[in-house]
C-alpha positions in Angstrom: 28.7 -172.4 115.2 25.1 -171.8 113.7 22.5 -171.7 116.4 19.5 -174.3 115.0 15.9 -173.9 114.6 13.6 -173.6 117.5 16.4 -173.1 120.2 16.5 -169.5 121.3 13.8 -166.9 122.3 11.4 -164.5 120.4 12.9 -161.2 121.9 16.4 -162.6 121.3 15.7 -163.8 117.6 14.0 -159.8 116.8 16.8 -158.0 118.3 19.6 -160.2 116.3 17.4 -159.6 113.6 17.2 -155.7 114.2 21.2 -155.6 114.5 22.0 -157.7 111.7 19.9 -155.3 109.3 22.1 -152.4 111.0 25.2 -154.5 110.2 24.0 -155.3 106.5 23.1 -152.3 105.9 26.5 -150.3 107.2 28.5 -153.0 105.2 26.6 -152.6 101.6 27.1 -148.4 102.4 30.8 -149.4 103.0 30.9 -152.3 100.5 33.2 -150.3 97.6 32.2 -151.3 93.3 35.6 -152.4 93.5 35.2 -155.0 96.3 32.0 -156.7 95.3 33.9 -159.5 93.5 36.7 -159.6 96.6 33.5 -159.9 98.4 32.0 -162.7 96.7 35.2 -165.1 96.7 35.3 -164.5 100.2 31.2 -165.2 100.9 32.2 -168.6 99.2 34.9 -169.5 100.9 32.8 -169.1 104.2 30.0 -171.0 102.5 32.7 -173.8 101.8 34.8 -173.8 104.6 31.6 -174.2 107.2 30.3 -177.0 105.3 31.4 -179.6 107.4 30.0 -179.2 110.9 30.7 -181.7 114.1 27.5 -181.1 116.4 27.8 -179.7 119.8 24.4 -179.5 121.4 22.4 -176.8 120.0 24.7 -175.7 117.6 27.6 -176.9 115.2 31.6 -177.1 115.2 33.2 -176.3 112.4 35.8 -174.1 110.3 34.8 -170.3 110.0 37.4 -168.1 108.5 35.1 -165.0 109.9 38.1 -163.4 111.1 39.9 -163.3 107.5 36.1 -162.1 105.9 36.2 -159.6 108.4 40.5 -158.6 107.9 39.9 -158.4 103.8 36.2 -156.1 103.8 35.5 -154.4 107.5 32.2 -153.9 107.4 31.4 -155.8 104.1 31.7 -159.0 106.1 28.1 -158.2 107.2 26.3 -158.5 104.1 29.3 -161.6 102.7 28.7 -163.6 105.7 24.8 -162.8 105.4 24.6 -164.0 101.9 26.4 -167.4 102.8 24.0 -168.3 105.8 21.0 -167.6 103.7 22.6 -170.0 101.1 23.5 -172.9 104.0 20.4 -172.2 105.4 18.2 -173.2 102.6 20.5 -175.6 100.7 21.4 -177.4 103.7 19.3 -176.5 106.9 22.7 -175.4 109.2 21.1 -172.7 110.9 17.9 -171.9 110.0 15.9 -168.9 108.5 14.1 -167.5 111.5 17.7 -167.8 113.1 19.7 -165.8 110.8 20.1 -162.3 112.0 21.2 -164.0 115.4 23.6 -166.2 113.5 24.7 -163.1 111.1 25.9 -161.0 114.3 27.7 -164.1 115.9 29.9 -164.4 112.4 29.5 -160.6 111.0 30.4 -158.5 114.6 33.4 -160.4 115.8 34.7 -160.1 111.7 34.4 -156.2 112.1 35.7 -156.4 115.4 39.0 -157.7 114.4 39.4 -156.0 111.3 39.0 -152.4 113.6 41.2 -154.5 116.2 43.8 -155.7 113.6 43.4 -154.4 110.0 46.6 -151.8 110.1 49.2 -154.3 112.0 48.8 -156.5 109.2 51.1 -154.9 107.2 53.6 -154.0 109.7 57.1 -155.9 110.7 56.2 -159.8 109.3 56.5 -161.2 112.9 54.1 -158.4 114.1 52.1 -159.5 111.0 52.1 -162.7 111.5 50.7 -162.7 115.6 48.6 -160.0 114.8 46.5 -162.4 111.9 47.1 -165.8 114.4 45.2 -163.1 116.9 42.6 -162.1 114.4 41.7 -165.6 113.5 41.5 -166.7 117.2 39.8 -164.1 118.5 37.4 -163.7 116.3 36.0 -167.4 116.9 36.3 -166.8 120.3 33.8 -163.9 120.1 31.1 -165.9 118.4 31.4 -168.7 121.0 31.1 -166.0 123.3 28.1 -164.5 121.2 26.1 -167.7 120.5 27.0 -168.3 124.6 25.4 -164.5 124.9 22.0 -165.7 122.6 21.4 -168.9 124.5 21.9 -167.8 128.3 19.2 -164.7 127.2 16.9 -167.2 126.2 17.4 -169.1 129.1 19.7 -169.3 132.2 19.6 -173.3 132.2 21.8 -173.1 129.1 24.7 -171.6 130.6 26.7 -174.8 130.9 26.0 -175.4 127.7 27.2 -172.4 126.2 30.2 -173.4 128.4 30.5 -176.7 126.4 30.1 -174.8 123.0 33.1 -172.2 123.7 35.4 -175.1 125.1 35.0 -177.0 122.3 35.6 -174.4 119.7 39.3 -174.2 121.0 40.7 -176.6 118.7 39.4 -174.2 116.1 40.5 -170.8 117.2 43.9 -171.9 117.1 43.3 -173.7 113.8 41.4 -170.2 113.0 44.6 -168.2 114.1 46.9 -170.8 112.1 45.2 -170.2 109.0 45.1 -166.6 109.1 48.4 -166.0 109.7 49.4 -168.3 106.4 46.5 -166.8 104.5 48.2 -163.0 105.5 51.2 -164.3 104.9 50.8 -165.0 101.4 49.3 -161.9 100.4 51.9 -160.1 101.9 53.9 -161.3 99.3 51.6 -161.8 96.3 48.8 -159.1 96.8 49.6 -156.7 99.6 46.8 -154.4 98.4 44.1 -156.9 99.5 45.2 -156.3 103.5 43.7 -153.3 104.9 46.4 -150.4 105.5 48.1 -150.9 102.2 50.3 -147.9 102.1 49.9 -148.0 97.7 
């Protein structure tokens, strides 16, 4: 769901900017010692997972995992996600560099807001668990189609069917988004509890 090179406006690529440097810079403040290496594993299974991308106009279909970044580190999932799309950005060109604070906020904010949405259900009854991660995932992908919809209709109204197009597309992956979450959840209920947010230990 990277927005490319060249697409969106010079007011809209300075304030994403602006707002991903807020983000960043909450998340490192938050970012504990303790989670740095939590933080890396997850920045690289981002980087993996988004590797293989299915173009969609202006931007790119593909598997996030933004909401589980987002469930495991809160506000860390600024600067995580940030150092993965500086990494596709130059290693592969998905995205772009003059893109990035735009394309940080569409992952990073919707990771934040279902951690704040989501982070203390996750260790509740497991069926409670279990919609409440399926909800995280999905929702999460829904607010950067929603976001990247946002960037492109600011830069210009003719766009608006084609943000249209990018969040009908990305359905498929929300629920595959929600699907994964929930097993992902699921298994550290029972292996490493103390990774979910909310652990009572």
């Amino acid at each position: 769901m990277h927005i490319s090179e060249g697409v969106l406006s010079g007011p809209v690529l300075i304030s994403g900017a602006a707002l991903a440097v807020v983000g960043t810079g909450i998340g490192l403040k938050k970012l504990d010692y303790d989670q740095i290496a939590k933080a890396g594993m997850l920045s690289a299974a981002y980087f993996v997972a988004s590797l293989i991308h299915v173009p969609i106009g202006p931007a790119n279909a593909h598997l996030i995992l933004n909401g589980l970044v987002g469930l495991l580190l809160g506000w860390g999932a600024f600067p995580a996600i940030l150092v993965a799309l500086i990494l596709q950005g130059v290693f592969f060109q998905f995205g772009g560099i003059t893109t990035l604070g735009v394309n940080t906020i569409i992952m990073a904010l919707p990771s934040v807001l279902s951690y704040l949405l989501f982070g203390r259900i996750v260790q509740k009854a497991s069926r409670t668990a279990a919609t409440a991660a399926f909800a995280c995932g999905f929702l999460s992908v829904l607010l950067s189609g929603l976001l990247v919809g946002l960037a492109l209709v600011f830069t210009e109204e003719n766009f608006l069917k084609v943000s249209g197009i990018i969040i009908a597309a990305h359905i498929p992956v929300m629920i595959i988004e929600g699907i994964v979450t929930a097993i992902c959840v699921a298994f550290l209920r029972k292996v490493w509890p103390e990774m979910l947010p909310g652990y009572p230990g």
